[in-house]
C-alpha positions in Angstrom: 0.0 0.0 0.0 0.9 3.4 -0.6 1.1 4.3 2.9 3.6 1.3 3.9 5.5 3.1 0.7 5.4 6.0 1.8 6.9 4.9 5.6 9.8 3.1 3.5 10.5 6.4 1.9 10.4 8.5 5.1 12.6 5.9 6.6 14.9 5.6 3.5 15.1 9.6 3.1 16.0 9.6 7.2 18.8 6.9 7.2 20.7 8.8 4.5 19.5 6.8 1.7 17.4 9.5 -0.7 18.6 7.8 -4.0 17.3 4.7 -3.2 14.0 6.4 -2.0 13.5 7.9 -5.2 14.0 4.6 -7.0 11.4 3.0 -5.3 8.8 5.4 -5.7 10.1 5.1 -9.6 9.2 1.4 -9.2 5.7 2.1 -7.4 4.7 4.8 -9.9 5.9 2.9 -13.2 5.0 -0.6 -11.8 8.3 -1.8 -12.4 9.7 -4.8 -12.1 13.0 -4.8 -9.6 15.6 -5.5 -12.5 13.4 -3.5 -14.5 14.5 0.0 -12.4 18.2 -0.8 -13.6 17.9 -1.1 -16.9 17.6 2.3 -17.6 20.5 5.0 -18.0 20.6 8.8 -17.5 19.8 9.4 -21.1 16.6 6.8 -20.7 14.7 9.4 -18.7 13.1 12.3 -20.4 11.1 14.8 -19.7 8.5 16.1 -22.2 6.6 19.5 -21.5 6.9 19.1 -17.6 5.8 14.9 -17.9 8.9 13.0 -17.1 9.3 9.3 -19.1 11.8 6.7 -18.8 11.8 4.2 -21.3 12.6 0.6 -20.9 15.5 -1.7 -22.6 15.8 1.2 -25.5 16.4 -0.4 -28.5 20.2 0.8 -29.0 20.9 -1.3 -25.9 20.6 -4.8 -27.0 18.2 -5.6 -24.1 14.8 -6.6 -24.1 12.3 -6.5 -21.4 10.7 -9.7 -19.6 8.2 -9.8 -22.4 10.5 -9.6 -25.0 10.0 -5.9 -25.9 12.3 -2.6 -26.2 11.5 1.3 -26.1 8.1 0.9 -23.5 8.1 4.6 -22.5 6.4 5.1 -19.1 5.2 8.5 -18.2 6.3 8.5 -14.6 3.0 10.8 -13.0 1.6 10.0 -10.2 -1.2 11.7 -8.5 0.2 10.7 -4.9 4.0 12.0 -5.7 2.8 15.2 -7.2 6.7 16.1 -7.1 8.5 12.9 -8.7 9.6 15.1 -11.6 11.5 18.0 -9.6 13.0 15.2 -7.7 13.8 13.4 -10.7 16.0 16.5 -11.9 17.2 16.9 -8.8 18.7 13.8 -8.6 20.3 14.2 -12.3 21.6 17.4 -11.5 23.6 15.7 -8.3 25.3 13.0 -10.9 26.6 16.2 -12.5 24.2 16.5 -15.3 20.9 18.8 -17.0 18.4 17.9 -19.2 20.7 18.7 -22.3 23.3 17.1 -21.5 21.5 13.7 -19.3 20.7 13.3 -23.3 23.5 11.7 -23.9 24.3 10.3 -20.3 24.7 6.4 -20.8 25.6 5.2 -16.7 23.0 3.7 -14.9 20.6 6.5 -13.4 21.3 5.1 -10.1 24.7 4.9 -7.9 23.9 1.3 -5.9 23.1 -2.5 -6.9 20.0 -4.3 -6.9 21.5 -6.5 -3.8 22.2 -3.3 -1.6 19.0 -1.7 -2.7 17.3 -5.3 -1.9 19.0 -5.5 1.4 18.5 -1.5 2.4 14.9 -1.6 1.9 14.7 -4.8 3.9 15.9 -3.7 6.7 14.0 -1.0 6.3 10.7 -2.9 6.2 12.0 -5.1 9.4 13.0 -1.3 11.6 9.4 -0.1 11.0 7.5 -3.3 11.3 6.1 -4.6 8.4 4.5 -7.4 7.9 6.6 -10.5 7.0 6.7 -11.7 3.5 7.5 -7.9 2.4 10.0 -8.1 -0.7 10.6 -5.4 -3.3 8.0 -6.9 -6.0 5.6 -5.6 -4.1 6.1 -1.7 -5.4 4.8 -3.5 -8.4 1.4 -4.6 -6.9 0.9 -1.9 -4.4 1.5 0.8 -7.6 -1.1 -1.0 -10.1 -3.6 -1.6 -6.6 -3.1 2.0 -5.5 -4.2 3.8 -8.3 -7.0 1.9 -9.2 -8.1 1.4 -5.4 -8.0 4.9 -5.5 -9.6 5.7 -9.3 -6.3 7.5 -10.0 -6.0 5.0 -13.3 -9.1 2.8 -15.0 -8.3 -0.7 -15.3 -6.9 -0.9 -19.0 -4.7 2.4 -18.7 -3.3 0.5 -15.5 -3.0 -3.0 -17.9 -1.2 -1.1 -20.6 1.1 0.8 -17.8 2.2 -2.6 -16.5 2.2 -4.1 -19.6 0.3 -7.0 -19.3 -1.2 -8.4 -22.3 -4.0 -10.1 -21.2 -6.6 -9.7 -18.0 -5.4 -12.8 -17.1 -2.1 -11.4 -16.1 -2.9 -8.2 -15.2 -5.8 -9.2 -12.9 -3.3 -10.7 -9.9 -1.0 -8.0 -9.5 -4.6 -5.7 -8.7 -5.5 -6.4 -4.9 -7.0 -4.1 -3.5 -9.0 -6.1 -1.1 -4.9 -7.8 0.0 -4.0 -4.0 0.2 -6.4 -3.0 2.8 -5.6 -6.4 5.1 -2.3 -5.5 4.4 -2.5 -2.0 6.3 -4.7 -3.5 9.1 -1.6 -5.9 10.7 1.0 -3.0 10.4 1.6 -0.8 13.5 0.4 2.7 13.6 
């Protein structure tokens, strides 16, 4: 749920660690997939009259996604993290670029591994109390639940952000009913 997301971000942003905080509200608003957040670079991330995009396993790279596709642009708005995008260029301006010259920016858009992201968050979860069972795939499910729990995104602009390509895949990673029994066994 978006408030357990929004603790892990608080806590994140508190112990030091505001790159990582960023990336997973990247993952919760893009409904990412945890290898997916590393796959793009610098120059992967966009932004378009004030709408920031990152695009996934651009075709120049060689890499596909899960689903066998390249250049899946993903508008990273979010009606919950009204501020993503000034953060966003925040962040790029701190690696020691703008939005010229992040054009042609091919590092990784973030300065730590999956494993120490993985393990950071983890702790993370365990210092604040989260249920067990808690695991980084879950920014996946709780950003696809959120906004439709909350009628931020209708069920096939929330199928085409995920890219599932059927209801029949799509239709597990929407619990909203999980997300509220979710929020009930975590402490205040």
């Amino acid at each position: 749920p978006w408030e357990m997301l929004g603790a892990l971000v608080g806590w994140l942003s508190a112990e030091g660690h505001g790159e990582m905080a960023l990336a997973l509200l990247v993952m919760f608003t893009a409904y990412l997939r945890p290898s997916e957040l590393f796959m793009p670079r610098i120059c992967d991330f966009s932004c378009l009259k004030d709408r920031w995009l990152v695009n996934l396993a651009p075709g120049d790279t060689g890499v596909f996604t899960k689903t066998g596709l390249q250049d899946e642009a993903i508008y990273l708005d979010n009606q919950l993290f009204p501020a993503m995008g000034r953060v966003l260029k925040q962040h790029i301006k701190d690696l020691g670029y703008n939005l010229t010259t992040m054009r042609r920016a091919t590092q990784s858009m973030w300065t730590f591994s999956l494993a120490l992201f993985r393990q950071t968050v983890q702790k993370g979860a365990e210092e604040l109390g989260l249920p067990d069972g808690f695991c980084l795939y879950m920014a996946r499910h709780g950003g696809v639940s959120a906004d439709i729990l909350l009628g931020y995104r209708e069920w096939l602009e929330s199928k085409t952000r995920g890219r599932w390509h059927s209801d029949t895949t799509h239709k597990p990673y929407c619990k909203q009913g999980l997300l509220t029994r979710y929020l009930q066994f975590c402490p205040k």
